[in-house]
PDB file of N, H, CA, C and O in Angstrom:
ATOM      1  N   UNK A   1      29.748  -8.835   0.846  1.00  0.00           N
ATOM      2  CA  UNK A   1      28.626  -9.616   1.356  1.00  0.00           C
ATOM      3  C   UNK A   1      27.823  -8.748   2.312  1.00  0.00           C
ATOM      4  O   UNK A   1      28.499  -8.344   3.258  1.00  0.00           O
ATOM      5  N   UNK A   2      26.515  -8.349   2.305  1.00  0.00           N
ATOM      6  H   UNK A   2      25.966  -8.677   1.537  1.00  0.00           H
ATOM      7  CA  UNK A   2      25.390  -7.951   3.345  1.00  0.00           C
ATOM      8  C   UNK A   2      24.620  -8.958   3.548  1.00  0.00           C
ATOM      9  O   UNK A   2      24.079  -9.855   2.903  1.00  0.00           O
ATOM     10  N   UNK A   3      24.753  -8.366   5.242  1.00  0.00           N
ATOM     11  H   UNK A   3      25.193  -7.637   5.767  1.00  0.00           H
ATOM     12  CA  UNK A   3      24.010  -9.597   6.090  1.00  0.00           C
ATOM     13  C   UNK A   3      22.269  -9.167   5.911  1.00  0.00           C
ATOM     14  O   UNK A   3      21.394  -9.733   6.566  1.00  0.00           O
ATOM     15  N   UNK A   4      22.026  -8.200   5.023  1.00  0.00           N
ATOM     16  H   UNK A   4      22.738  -7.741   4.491  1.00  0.00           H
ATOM     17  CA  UNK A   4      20.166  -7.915   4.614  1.00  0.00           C
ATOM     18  C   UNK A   4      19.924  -7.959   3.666  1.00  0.00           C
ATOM     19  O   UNK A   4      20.671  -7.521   2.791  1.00  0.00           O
ATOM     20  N   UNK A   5      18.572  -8.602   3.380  1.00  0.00           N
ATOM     21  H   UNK A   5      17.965  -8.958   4.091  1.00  0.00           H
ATOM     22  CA  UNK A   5      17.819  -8.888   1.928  1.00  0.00           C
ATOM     23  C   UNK A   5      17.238  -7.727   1.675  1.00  0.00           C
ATOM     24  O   UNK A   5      17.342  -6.884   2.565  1.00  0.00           O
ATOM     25  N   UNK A   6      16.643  -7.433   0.696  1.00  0.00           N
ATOM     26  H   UNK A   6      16.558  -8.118  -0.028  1.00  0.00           H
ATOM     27  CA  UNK A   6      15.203  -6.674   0.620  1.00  0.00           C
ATOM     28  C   UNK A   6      14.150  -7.238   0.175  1.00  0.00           C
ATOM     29  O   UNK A   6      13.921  -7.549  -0.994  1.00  0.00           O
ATOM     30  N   UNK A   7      13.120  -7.465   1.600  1.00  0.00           N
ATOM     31  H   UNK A   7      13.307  -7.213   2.549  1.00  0.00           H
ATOM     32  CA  UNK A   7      11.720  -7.834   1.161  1.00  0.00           C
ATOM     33  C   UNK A   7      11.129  -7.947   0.086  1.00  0.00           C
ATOM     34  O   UNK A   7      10.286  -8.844   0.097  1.00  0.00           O
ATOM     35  N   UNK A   8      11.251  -7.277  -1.051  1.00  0.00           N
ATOM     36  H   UNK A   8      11.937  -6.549  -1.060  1.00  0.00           H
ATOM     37  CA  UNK A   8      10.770  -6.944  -2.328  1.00  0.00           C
ATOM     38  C   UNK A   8      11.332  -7.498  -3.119  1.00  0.00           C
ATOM     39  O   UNK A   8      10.732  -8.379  -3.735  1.00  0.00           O
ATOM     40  N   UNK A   9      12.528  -7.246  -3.383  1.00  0.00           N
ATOM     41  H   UNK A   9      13.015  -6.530  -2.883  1.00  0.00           H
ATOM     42  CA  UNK A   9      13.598  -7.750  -4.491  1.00  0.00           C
ATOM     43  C   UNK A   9      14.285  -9.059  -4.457  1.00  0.00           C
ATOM     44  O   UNK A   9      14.614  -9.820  -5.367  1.00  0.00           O
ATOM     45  N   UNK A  10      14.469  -9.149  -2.658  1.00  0.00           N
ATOM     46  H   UNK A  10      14.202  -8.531  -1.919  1.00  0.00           H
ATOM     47  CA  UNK A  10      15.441 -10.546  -2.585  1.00  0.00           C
ATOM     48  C   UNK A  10      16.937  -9.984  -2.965  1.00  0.00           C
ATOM     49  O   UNK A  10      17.784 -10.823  -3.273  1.00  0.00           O
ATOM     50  N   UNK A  11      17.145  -9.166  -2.958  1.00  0.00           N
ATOM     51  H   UNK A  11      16.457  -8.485  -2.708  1.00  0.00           H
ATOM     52  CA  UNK A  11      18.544  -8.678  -3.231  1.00  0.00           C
ATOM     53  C   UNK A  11      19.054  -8.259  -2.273  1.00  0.00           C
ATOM     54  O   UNK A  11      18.240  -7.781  -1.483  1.00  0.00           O
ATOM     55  N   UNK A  12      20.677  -8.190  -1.779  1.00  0.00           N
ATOM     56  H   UNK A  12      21.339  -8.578  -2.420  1.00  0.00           H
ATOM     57  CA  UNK A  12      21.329  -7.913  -1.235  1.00  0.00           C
ATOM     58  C   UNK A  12      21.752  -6.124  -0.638  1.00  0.00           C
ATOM     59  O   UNK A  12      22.323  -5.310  -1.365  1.00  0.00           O
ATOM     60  N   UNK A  13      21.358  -5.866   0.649  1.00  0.00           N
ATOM     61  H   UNK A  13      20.895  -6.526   1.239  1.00  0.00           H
ATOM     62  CA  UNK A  13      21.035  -4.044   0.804  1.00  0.00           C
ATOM     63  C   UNK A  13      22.518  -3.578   0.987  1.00  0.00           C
ATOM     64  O   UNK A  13      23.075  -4.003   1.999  1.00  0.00           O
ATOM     65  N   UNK A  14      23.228  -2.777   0.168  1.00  0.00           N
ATOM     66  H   UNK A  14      22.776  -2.431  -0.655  1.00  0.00           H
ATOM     67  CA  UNK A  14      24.410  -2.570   0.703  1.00  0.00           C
ATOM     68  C   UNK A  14      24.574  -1.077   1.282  1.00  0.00           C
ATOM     69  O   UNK A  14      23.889  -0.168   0.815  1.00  0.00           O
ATOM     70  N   UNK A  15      25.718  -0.801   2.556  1.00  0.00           N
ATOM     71  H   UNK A  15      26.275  -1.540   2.935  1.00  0.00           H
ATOM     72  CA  UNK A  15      25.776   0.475   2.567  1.00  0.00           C
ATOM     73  C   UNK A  15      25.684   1.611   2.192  1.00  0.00           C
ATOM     74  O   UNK A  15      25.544   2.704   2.742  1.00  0.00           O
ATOM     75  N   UNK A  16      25.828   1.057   0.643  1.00  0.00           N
ATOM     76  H   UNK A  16      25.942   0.169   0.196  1.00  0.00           H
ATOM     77  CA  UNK A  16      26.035   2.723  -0.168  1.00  0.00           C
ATOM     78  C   UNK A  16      24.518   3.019  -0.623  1.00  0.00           C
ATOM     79  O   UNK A  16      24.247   3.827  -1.511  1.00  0.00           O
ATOM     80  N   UNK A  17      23.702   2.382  -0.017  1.00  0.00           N
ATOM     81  H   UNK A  17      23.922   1.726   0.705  1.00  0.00           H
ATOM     82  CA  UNK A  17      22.034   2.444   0.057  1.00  0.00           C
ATOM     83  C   UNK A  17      21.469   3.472   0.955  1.00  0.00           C
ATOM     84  O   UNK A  17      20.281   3.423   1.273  1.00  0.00           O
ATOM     85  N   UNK A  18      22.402   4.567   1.458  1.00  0.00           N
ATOM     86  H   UNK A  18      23.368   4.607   1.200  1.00  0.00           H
ATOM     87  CA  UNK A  18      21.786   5.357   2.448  1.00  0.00           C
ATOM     88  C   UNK A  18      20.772   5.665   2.753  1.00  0.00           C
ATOM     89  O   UNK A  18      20.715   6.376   3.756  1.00  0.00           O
ATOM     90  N   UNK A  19      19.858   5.406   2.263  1.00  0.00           N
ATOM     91  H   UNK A  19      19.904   4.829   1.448  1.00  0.00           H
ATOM     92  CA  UNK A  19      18.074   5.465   2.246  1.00  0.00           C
ATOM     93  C   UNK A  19      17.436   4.000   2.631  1.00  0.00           C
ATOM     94  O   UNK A  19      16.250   4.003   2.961  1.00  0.00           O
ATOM     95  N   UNK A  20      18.054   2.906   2.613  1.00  0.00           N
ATOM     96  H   UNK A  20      19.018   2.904   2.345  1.00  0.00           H
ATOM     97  CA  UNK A  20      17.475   1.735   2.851  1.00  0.00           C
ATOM     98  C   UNK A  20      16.792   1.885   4.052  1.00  0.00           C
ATOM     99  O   UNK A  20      17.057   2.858   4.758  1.00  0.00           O
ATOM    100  N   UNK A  21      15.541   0.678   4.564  1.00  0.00           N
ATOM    101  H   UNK A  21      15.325  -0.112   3.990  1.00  0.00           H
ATOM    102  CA  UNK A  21      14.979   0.985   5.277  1.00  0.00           C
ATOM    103  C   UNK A  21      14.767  -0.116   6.413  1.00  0.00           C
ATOM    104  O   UNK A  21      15.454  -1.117   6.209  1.00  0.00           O
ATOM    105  N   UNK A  22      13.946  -0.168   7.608  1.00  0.00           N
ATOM    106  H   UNK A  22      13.389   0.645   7.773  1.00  0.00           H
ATOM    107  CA  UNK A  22      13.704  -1.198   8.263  1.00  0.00           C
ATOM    108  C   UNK A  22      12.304  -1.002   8.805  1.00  0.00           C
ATOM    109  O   UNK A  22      12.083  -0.158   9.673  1.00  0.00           O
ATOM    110  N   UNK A  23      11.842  -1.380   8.558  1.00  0.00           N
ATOM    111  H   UNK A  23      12.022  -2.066   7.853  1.00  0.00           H
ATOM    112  CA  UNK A  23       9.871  -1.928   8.516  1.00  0.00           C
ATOM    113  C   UNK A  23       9.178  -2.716   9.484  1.00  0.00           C
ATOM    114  O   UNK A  23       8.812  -3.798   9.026  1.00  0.00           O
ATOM    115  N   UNK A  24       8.880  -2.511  10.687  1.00  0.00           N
ATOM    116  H   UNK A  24       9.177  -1.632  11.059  1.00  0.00           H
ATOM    117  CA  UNK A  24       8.259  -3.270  11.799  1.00  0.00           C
ATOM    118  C   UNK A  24       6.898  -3.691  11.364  1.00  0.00           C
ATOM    119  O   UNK A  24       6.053  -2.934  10.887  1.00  0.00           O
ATOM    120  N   UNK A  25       6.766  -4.953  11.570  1.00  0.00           N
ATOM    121  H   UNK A  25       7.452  -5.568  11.957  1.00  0.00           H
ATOM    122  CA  UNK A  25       5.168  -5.180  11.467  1.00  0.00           C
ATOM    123  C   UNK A  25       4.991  -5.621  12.719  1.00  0.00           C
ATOM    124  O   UNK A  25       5.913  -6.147  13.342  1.00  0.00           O
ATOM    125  N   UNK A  26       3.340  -5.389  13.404  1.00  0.00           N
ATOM    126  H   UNK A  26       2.591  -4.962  12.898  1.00  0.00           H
ATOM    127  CA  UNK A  26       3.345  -6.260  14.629  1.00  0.00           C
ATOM    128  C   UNK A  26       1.355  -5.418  14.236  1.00  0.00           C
ATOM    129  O   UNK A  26       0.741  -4.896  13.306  1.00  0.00           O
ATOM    130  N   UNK A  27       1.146  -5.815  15.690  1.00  0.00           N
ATOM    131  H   UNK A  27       1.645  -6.239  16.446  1.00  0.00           H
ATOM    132  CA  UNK A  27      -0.218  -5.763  15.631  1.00  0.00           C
ATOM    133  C   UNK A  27      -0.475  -4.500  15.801  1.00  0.00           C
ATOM    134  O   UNK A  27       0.109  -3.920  16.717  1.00  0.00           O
ATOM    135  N   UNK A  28      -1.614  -3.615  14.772  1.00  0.00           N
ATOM    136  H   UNK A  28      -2.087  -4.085  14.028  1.00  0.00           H
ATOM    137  CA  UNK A  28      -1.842  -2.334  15.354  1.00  0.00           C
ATOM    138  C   UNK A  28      -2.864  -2.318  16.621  1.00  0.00           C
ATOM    139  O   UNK A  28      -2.934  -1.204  17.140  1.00  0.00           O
ATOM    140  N   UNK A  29      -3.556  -3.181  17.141  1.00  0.00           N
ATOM    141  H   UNK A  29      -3.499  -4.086  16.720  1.00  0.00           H
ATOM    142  CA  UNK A  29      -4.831  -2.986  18.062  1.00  0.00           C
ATOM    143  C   UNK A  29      -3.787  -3.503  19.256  1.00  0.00           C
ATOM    144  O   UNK A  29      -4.050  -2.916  20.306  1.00  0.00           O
ATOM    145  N   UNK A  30      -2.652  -4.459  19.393  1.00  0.00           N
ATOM    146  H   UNK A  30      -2.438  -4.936  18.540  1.00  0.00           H
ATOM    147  CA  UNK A  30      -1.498  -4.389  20.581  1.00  0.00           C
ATOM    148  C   UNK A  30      -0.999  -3.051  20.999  1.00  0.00           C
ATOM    149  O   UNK A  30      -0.982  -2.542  22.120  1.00  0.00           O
ATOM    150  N   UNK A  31      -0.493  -2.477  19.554  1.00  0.00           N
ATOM    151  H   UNK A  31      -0.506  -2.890  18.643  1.00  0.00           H
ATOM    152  CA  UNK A  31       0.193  -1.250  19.621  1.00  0.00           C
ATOM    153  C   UNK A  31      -0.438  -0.209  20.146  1.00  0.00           C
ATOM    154  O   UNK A  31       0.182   0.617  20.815  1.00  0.00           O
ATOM    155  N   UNK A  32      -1.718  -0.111  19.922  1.00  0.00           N
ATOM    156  H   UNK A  32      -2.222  -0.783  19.378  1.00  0.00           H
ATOM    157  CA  UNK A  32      -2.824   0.905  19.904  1.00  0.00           C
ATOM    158  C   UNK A  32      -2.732   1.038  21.283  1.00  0.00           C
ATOM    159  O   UNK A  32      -2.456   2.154  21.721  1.00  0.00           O
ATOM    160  N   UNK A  33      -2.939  -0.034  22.176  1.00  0.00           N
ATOM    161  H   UNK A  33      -3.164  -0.941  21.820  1.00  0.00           H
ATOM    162  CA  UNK A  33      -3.137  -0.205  23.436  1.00  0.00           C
ATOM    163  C   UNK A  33      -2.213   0.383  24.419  1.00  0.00           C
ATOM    164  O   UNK A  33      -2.496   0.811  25.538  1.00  0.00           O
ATOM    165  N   UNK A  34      -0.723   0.327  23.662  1.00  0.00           N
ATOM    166  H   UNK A  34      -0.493  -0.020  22.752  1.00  0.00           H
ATOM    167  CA  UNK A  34       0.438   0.437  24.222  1.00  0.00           C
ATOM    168  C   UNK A  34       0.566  -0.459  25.528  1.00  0.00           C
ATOM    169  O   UNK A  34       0.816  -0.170  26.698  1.00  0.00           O
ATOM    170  N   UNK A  35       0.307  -1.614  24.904  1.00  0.00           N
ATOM    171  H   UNK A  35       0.103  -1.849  23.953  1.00  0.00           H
ATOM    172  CA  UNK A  35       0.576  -2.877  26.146  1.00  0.00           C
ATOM    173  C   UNK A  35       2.090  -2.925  26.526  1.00  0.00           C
ATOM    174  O   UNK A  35       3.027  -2.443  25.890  1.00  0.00           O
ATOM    175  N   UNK A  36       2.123  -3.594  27.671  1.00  0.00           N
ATOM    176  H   UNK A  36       1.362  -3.986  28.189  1.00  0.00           H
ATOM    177  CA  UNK A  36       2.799  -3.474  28.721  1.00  0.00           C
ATOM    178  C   UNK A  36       3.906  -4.847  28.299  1.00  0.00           C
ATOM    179  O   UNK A  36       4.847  -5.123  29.042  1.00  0.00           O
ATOM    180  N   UNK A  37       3.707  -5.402  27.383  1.00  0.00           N
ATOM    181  H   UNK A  37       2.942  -5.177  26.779  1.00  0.00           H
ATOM    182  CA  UNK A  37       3.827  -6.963  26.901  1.00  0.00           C
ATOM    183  C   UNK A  37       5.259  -6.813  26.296  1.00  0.00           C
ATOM    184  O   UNK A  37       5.496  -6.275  25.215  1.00  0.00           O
ATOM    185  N   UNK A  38       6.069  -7.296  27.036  1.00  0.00           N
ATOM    186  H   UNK A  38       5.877  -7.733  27.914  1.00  0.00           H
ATOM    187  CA  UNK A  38       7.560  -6.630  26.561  1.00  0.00           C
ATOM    188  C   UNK A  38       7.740  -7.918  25.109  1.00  0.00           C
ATOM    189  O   UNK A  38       8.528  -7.525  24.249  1.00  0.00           O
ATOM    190  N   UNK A  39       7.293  -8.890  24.913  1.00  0.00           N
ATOM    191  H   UNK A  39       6.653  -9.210  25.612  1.00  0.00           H
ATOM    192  CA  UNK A  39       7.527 -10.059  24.021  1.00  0.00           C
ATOM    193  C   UNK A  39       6.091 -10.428  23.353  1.00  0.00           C
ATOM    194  O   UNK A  39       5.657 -11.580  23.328  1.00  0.00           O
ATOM    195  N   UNK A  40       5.252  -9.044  22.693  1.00  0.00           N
ATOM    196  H   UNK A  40       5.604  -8.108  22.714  1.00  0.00           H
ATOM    197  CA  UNK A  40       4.551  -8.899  21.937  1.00  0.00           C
ATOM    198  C   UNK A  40       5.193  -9.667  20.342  1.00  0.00           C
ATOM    199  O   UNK A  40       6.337  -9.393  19.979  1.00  0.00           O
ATOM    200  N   UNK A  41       4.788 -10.099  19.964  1.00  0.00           N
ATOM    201  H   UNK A  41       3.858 -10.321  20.258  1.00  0.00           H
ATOM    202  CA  UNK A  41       5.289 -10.753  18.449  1.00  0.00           C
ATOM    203  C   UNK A  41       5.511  -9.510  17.364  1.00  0.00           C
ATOM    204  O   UNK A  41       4.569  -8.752  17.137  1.00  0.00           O
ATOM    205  N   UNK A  42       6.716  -9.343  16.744  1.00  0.00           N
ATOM    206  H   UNK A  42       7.482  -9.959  16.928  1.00  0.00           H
ATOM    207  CA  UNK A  42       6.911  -8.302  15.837  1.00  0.00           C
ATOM    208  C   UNK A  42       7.868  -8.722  15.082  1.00  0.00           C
ATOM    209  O   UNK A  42       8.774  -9.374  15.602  1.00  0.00           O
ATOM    210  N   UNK A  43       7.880  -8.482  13.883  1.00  0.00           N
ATOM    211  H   UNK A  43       7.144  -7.952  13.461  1.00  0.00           H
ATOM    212  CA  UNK A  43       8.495  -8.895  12.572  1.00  0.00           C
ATOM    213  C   UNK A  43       9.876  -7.609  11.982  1.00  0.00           C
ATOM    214  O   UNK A  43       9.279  -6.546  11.813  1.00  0.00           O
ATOM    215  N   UNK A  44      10.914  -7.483  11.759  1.00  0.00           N
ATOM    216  H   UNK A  44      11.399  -8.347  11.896  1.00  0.00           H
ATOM    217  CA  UNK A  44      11.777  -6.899  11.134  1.00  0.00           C
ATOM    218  C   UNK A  44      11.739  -6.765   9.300  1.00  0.00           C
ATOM    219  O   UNK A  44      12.943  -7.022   9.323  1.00  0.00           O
ATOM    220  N   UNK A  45      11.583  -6.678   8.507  1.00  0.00           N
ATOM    221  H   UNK A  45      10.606  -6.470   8.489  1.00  0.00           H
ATOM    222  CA  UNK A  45      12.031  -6.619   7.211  1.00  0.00           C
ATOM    223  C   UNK A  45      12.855  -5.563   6.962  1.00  0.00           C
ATOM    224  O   UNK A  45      12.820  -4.609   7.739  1.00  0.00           O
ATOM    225  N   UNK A  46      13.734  -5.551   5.838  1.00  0.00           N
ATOM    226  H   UNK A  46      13.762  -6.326   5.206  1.00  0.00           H
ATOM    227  CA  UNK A  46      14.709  -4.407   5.318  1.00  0.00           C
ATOM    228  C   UNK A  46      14.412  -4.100   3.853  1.00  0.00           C
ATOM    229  O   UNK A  46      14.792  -5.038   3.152  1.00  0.00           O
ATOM    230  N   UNK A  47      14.048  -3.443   3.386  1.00  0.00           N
ATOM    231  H   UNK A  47      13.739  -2.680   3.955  1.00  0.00           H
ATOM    232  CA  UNK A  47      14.356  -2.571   2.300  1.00  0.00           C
ATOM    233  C   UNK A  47      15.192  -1.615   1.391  1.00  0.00           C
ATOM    234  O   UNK A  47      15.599  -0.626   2.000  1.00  0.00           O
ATOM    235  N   UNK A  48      15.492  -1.673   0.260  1.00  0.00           N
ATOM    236  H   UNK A  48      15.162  -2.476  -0.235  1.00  0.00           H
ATOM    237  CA  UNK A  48      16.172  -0.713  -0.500  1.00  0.00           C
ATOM    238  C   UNK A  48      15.303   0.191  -0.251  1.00  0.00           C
ATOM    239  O   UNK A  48      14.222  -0.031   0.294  1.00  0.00           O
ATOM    240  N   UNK A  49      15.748   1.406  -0.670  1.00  0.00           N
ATOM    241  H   UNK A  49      16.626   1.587  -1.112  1.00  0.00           H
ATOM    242  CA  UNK A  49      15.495   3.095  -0.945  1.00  0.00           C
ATOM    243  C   UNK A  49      14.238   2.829  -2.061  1.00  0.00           C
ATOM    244  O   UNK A  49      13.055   2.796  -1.724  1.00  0.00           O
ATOM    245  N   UNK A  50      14.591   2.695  -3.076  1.00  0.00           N
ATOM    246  H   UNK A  50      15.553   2.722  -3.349  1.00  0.00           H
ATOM    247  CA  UNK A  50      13.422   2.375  -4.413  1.00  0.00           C
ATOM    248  C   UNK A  50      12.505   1.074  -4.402  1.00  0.00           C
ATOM    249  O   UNK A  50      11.728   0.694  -5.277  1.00  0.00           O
ATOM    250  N   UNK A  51      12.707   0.688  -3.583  1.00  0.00           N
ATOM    251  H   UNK A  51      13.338   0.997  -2.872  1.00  0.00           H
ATOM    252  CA  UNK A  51      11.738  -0.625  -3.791  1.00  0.00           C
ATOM    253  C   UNK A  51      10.808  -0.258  -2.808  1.00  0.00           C
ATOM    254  O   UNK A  51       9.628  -0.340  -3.150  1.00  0.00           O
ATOM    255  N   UNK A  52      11.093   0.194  -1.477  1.00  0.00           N
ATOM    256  H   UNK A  52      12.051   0.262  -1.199  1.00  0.00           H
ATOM    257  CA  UNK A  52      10.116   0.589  -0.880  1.00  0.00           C
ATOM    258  C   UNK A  52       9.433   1.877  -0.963  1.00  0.00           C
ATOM    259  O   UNK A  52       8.538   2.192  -0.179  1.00  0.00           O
ATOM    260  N   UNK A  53       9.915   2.740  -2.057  1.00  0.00           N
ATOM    261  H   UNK A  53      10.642   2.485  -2.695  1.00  0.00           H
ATOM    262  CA  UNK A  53       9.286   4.250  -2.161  1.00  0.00           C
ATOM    263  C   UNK A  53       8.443   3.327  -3.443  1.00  0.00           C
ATOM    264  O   UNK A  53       7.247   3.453  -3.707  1.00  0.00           O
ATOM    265  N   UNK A  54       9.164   2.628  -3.958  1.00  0.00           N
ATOM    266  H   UNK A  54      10.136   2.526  -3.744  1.00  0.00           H
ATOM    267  CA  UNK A  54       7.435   1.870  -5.210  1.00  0.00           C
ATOM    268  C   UNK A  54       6.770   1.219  -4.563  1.00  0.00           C
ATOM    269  O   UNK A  54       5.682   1.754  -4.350  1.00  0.00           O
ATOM    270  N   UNK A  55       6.933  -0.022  -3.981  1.00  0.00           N
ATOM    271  H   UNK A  55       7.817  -0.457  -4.153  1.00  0.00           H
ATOM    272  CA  UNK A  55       6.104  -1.233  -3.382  1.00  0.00           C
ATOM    273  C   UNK A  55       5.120  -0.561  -1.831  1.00  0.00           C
ATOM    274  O   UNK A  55       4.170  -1.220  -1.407  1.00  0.00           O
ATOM    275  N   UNK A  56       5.517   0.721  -1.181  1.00  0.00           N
ATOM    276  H   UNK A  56       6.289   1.255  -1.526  1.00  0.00           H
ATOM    277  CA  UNK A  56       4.969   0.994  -0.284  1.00  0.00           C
ATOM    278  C   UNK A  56       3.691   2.561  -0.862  1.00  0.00           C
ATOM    279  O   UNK A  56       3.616   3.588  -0.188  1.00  0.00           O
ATOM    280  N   UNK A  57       3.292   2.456  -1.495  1.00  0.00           N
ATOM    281  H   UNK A  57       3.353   1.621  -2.043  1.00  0.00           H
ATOM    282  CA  UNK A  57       2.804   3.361  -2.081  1.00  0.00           C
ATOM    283  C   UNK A  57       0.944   3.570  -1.643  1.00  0.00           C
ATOM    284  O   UNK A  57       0.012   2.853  -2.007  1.00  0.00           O
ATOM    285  N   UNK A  58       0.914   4.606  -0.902  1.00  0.00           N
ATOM    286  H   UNK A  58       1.671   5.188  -0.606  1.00  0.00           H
ATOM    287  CA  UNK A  58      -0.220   4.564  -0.421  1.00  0.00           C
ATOM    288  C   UNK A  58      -1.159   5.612  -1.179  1.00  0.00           C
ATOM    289  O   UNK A  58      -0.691   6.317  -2.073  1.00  0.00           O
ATOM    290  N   UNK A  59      -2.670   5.700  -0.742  1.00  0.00           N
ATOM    291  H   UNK A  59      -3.049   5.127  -0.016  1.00  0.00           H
ATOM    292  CA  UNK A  59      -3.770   6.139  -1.036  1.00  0.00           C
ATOM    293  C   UNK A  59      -3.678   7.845  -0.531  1.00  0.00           C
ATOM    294  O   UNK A  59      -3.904   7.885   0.679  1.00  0.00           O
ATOM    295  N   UNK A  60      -3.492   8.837  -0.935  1.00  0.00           N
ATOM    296  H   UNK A  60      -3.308   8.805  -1.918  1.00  0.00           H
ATOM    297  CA  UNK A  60      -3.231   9.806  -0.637  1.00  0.00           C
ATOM    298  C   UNK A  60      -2.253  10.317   0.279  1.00  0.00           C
ATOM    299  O   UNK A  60      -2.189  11.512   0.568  1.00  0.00           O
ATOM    300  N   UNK A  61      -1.474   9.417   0.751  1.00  0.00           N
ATOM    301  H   UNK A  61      -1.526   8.446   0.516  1.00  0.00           H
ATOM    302  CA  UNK A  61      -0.302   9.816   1.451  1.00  0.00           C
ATOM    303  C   UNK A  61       0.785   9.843   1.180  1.00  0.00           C
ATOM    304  O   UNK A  61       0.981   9.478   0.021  1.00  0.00           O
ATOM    305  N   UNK A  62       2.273  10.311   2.110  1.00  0.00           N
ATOM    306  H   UNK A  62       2.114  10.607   3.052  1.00  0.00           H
ATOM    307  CA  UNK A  62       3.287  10.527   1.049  1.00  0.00           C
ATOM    308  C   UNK A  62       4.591  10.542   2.574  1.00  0.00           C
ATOM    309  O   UNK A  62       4.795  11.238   3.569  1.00  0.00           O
ATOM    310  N   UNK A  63       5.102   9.484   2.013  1.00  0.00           N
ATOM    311  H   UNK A  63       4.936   8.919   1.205  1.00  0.00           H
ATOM    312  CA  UNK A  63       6.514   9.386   3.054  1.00  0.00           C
ATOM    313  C   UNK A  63       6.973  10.855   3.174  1.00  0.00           C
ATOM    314  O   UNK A  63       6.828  11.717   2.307  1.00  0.00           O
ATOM    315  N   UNK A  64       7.468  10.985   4.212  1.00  0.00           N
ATOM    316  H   UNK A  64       7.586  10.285   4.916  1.00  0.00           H
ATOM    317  CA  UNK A  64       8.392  12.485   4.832  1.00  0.00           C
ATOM    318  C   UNK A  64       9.968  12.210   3.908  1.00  0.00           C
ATOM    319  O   UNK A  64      10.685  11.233   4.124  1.00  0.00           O
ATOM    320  N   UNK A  65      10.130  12.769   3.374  1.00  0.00           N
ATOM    321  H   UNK A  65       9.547  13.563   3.199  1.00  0.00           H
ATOM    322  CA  UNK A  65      11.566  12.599   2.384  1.00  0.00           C
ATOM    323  C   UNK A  65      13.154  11.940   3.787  1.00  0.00           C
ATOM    324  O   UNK A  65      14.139  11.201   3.772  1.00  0.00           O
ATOM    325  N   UNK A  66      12.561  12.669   4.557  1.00  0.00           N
ATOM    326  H   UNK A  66      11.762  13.269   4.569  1.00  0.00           H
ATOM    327  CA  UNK A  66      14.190  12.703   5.594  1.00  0.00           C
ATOM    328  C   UNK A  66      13.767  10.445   5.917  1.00  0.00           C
ATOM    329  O   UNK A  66      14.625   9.571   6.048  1.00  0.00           O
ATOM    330  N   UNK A  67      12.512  10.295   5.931  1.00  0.00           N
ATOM    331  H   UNK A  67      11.815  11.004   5.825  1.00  0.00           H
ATOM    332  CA  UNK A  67      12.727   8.706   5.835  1.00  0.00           C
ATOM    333  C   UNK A  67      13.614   8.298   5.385  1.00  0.00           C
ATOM    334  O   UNK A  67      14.558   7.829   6.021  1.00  0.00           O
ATOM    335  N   UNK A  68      13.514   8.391   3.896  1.00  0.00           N
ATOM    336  H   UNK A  68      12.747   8.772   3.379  1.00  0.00           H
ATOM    337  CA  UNK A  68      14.652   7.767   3.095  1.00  0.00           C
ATOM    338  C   UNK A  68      16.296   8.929   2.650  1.00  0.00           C
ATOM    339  O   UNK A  68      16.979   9.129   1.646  1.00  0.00           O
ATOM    340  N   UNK A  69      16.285   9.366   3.947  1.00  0.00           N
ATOM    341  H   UNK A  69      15.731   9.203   4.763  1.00  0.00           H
ATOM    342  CA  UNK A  69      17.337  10.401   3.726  1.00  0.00           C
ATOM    343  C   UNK A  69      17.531  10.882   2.739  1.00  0.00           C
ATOM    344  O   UNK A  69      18.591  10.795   2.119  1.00  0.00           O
ATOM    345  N   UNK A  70      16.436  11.553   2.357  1.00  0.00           N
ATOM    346  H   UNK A  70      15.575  11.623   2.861  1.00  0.00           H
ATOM    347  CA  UNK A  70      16.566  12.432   1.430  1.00  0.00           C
ATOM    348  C   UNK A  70      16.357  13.834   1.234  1.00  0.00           C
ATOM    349  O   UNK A  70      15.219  14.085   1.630  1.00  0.00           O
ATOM    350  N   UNK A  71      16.826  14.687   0.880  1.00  0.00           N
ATOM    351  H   UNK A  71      17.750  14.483   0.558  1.00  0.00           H
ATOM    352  CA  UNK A  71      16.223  16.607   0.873  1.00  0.00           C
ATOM    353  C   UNK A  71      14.974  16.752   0.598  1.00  0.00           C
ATOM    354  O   UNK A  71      14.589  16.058  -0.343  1.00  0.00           O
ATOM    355  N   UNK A  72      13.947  17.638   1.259  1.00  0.00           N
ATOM    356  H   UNK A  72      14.261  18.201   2.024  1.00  0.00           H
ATOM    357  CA  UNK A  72      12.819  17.772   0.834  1.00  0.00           C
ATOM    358  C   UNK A  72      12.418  18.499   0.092  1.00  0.00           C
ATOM    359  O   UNK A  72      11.258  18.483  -0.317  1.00  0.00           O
ATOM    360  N   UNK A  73      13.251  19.268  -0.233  1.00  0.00           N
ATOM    361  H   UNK A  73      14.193  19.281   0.100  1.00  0.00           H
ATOM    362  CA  UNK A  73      13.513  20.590  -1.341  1.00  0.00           C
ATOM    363  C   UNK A  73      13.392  19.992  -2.686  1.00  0.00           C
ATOM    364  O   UNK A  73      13.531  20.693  -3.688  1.00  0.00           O
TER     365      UNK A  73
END
C-alpha cells in the first residue's frame, strides 16, 4: 500500500519509482515577491517518473535529468 497517488494517472507511487516526483503549486506573483507570509496557500501533488516527463512537457524547455534521478549522459 502507498500513501501517494499520481496526479495524472490516479495510481498508486511506489518506492521502486526512484524518479517520482513532488510538484508545488502556489502563486507565482506571491512567490515572486518572496513574501514574508509564512501560510501563503500552496498545493502538494506527486507524480510518477513517466507521467510527469509526458504530462509536464514544455515549449522549448527540458527538465535537468538529476530531477528525475536520472544520468545525464
Amino acid at each position: 500500500m502507498t500513501d501517494y497517488q499520481c496526479w495524472f494517472c490516479g495510481e498508486g507511487i511506489n518506492q521502486s519509482d526512484c524518479g517520482a516526483v513532488i510538484i508545488t503549486i502556489e502563486n507565482l506573483w506571491r512567490w515572486n515577491k518572496a513574501s514574508s507570509e509564512t501560510d501563503a496557500p500552496a498545493q502538494a501533488v506527486f507524480a510518477h517518473r513517466e507521467c510527469a516527463k509526458r504530462k509536464l512537457r514544455g515549449q522549448g524547455m527540458e527538465f535537468d535529468p538529476g530531477v528525475f534521478n536520472e544520468d545525464d549522459s
